[in-house]
N, C-alpha and C positions, 0 to 999 in steps of 0.2 A: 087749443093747439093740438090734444089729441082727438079731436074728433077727426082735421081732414085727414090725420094719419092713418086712423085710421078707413076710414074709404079708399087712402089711395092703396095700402098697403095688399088688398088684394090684387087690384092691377100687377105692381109691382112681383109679387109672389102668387102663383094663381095653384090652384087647386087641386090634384089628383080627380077628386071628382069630377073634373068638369068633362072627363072622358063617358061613355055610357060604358061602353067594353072596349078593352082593350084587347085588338088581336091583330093580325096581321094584313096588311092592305094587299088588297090583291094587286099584281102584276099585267104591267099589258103587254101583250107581244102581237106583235104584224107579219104577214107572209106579202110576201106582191107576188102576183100570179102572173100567169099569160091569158088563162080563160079561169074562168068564173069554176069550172068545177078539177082544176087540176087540182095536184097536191101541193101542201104546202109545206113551206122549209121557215120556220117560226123565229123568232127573233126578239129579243126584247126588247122594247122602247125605252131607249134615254137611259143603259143601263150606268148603274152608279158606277162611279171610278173607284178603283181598287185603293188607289193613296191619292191624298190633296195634298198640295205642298200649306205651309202656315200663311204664306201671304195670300193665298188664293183663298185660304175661307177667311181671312181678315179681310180681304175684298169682298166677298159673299155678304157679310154683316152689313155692308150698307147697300149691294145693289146685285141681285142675282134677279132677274125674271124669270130666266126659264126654269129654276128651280121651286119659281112662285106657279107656271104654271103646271110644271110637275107634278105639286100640291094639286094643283084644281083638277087632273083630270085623276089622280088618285080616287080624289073624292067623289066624281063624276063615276066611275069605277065600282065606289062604293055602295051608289045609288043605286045603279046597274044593277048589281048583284041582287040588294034588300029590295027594291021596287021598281022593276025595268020599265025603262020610259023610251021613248024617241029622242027626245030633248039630248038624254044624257050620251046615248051611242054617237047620237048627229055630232055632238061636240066631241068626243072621243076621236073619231072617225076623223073630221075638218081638224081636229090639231093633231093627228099624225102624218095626216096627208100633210098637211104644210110642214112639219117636222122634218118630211123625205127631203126637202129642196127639189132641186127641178132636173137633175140626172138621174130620174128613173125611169125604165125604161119598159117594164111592166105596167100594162093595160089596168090591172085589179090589184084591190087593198082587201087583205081578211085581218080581220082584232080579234081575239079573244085576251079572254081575261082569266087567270089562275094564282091559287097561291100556292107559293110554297113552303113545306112545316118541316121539324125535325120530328121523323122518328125513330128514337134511338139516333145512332150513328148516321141512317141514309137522310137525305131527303128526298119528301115526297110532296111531287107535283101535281094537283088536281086542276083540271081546267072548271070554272063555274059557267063561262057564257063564252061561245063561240057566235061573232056575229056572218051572217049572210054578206059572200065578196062584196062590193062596192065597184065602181068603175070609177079610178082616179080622176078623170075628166072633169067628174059629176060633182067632186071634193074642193076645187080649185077655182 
């Protein structure tokens, strides 16, 4: 009887270690442009809400997707940063274009990706990866 206990009991309580480092995920933010080399006015993706009410994250516990895939392109993000690929931007890219819905009315999408740290009192924003505009069309 203690053997499957223990097997399950690490599922059930899982590990500190199973992290490699713990630090902060980077952030994504979008501009929508008019042309491909204006400036841009930056924005965060999907930023968190300030307060949940109790019933909303007791709904959240059996059915959030967009928070599931919030998760994926964090980590998408993450890749990004440690080993830039096509793969990871392409899907960064195709899920915030779909993210905008269809009342936008700018031509071009820019992502970049940044964290931000305390130091001391301020925080301080570094951008790690600015990608090359896109033309929404191209995303959809």
């Amino acid at each position: 009887m203690l053997r499957p206990l223990a097997l399950l009991l690490p599922a059930l309580i899982p590990s500190w270690r199973f992290f490699d480092v713990i630090a902060p995920s980077p952030r994504i933010e979008y501009a929508l442009l008019p042309s491909a080399d204006a400036s841009a006015d930056w924005r965060e993706f999907r930023p968190r809400p300030q307060r949940v009410s109790v019933a909303t994250m007791a709904g959240r516990l059996a059915w959030n997707p967009r928070w599931n895939e919030t998760l994926f392109l964090v980590s998408c993000a993450e890749r990004l940063v440690d080993a830039p690929s096509a793969h990871s931007e392409n899907e960064i890219f195709r899920r915030v274009a779909a993210g905008l819905g269809p009342g936008v009315h700018e031509p071009w999408l820019a992502l970049r990706l940044l964290f931000v740290a305390r130091d001391g009192e301020a925080l301080v924003r570094e951008v790690l990866f600015e990608a090359s505009p896109r033309r929404l069309s191209d995303l959809r």
